[in-house]
C-alpha positions in Angstrom: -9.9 54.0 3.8 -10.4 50.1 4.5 -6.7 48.7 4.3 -8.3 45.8 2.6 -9.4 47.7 -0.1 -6.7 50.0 -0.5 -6.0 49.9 -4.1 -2.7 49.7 -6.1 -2.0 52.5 -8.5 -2.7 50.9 -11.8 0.7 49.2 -14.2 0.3 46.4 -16.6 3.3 44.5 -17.2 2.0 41.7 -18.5 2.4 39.3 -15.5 0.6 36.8 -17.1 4.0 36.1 -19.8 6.1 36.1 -16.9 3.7 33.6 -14.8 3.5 31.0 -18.3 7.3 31.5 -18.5 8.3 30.3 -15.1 5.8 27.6 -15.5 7.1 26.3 -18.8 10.7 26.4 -17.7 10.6 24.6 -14.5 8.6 21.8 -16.9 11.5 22.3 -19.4 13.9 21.6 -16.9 12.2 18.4 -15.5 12.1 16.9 -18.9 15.3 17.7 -20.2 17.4 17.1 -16.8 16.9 13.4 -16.6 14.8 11.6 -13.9 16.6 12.5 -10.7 16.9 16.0 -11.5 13.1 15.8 -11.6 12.8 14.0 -8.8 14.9 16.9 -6.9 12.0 19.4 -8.2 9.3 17.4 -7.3 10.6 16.8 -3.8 11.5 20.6 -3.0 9.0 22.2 -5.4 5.5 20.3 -4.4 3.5 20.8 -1.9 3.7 17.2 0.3 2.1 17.6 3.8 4.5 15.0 5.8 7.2 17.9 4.6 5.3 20.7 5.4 5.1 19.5 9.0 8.6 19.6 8.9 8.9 23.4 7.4 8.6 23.2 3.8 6.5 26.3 4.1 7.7 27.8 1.1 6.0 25.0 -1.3 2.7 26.6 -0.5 3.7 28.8 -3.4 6.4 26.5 -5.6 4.1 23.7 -5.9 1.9 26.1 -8.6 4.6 26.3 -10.9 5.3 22.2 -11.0 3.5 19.9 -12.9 2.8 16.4 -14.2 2.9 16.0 -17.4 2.4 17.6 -20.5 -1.1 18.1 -20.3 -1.5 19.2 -17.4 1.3 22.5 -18.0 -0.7 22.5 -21.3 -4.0 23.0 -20.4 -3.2 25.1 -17.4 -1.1 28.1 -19.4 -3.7 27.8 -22.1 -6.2 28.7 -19.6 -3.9 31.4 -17.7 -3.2 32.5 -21.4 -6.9 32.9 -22.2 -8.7 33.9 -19.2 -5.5 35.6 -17.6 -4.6 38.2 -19.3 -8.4 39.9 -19.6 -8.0 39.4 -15.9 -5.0 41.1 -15.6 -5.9 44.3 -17.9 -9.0 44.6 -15.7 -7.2 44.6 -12.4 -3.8 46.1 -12.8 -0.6 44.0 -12.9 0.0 44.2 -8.9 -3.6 43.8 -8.2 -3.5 40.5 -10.8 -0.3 38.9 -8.9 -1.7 39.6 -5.2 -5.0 37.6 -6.3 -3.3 35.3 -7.9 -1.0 34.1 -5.6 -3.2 34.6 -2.6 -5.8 32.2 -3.7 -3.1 30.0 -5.0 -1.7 30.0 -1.6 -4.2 29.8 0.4 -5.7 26.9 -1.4 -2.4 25.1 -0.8 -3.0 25.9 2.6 -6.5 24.3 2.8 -5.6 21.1 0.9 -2.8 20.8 3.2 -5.3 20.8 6.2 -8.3 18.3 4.3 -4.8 16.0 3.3 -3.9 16.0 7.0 -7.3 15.8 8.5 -7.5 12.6 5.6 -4.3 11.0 6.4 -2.6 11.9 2.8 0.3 12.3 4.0 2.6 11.8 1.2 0.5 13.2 -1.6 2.2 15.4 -4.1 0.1 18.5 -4.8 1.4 20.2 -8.0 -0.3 22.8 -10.6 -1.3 25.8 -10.8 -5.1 25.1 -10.9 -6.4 26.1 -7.4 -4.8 29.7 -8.5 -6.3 29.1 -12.2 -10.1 28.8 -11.1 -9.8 31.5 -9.3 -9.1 33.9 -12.3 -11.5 32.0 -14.4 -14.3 33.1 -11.5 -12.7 36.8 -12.3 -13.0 36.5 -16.1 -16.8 35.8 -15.1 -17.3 38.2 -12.9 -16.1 41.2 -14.7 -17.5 40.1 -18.4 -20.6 37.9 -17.8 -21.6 38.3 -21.0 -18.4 36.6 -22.6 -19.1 33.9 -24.6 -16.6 30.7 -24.4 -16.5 28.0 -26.7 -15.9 24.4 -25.1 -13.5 22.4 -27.3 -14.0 25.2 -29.8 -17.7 24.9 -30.4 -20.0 24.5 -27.9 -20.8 28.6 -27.0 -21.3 29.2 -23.4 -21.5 32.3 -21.7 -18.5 32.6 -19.6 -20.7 32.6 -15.8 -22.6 29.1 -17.2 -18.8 27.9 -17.3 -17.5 28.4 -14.5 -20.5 27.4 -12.3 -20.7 24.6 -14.1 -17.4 23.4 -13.9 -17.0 23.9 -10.4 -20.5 22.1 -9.9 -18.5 19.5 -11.0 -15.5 19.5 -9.4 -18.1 19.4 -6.6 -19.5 16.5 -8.1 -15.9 15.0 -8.6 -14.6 15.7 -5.5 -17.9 13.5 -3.3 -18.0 10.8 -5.6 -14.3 10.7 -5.4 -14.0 10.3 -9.2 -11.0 11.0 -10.9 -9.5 10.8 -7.7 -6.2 11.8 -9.0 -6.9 15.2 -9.3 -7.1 17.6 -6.6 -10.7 18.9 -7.0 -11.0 20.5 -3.1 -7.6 22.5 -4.3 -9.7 23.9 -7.6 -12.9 24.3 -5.3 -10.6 26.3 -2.9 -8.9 28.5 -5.3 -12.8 29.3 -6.0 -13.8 29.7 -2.9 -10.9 31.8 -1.7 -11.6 34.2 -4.9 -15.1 34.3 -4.4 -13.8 35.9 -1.0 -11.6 37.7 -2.1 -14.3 39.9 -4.5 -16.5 40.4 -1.4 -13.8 41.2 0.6 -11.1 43.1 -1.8 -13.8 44.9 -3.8 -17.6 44.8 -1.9 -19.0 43.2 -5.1 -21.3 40.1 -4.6 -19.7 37.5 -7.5 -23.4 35.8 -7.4 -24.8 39.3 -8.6 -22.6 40.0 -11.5 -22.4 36.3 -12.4 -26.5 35.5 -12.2 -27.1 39.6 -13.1 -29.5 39.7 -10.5 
């Protein structure tokens, strides 16, 4: 058998809780700690480059659970919390985690590369949103037909959604609008997901996403 396909026997422990917990109580913890104890987090727990260089290696993976502000935690669990755990009964706890933090990861890895390449040295990555599109590509992929309803009432079918917001984060990220956001980390996490179904599982995402 390919080892890359090698699949996990199949638990559900409901990963997704234990993923929103973590999240929520680091951000508990930087609110409630005063202003250098948050300052302590965001140091150790992003994901800076200038650091990296110097072997901060393991904030390829803390920087998804820190964030900035209470939208962005917000939005970001709602979306884990809604797209997540269909993802998660689908795969299998263990084969939930691996993707996540694997795209997660490795689209730390590649904003680390663009922000050194770009001279952003001293940027803060933070959020869990590289790992997040990448299970919002998964919700597509394995129900095409679910329907999603944008601010709770505009009805799209859950493949229109997620092309369409990664069209523009492509959008976002050449005009360089809302520059503050990390678009190339979101378009990474989809990428590296996209990748990961070819690879993991032989199925073309374009296929199940366009049904053709």
């Amino acid at each position: 058998m390919n080892v890359f396909r090698r699949s996990f026997r199949y638990v559900n422990f409901n990963a997704v809780y234990w993923l929103i917990g973590i999240n929520v109580l680091i951000f508990a913890m930087t609110q409630l700690f005063g202003a250098d104890f948050r300052y302590f987090l965001v140091t150790r727990m992003s994901m800076i480059p200038v650091l990296v260089t110097e072997g901060w290696i393991w904030t390829f993976v803390t920087y998804m659970f820190m964030h900035d502000g209470f939208s962005h935690i917000f939005f970001n669990m709602l979306g884990l919390f809604i797209f997540g755990i269909h993802v998660e009964r689908q795969m299998g706890s263990n084969e939930f985690l691996l993707y996540y933090f694997l795209t997660g990861i490795l689209a730390g890895v590649i904003s680390f590369i663009i922000y050194l390449f770009t001279g952003n040295r001293i940027v803060a990555l933070m959020g869990a949103s590289g790992a997040l599109f990448a299970v919002e590509l998964a919700y597509a992929v394995f129900f095409p037909d679910s329907i999603i309803y944008i601010w709770g009432i505009l009805p799209l079918r859950a493949p229109v959604m997620v092309l369409g917001f990664t069209a523009l984060e492509l959008f976002f990220s050449i005009t360089g609008r809302n520059s503050n956001i990390a678009h190339l980390t979101h378009l990474a996490g989809f990428g590296i997901g996209w990748l990961y179904f070819m690879i993991r599982f032989g199925v073309n995402p374009w296929r199940r996403l366009t049904g053709r």
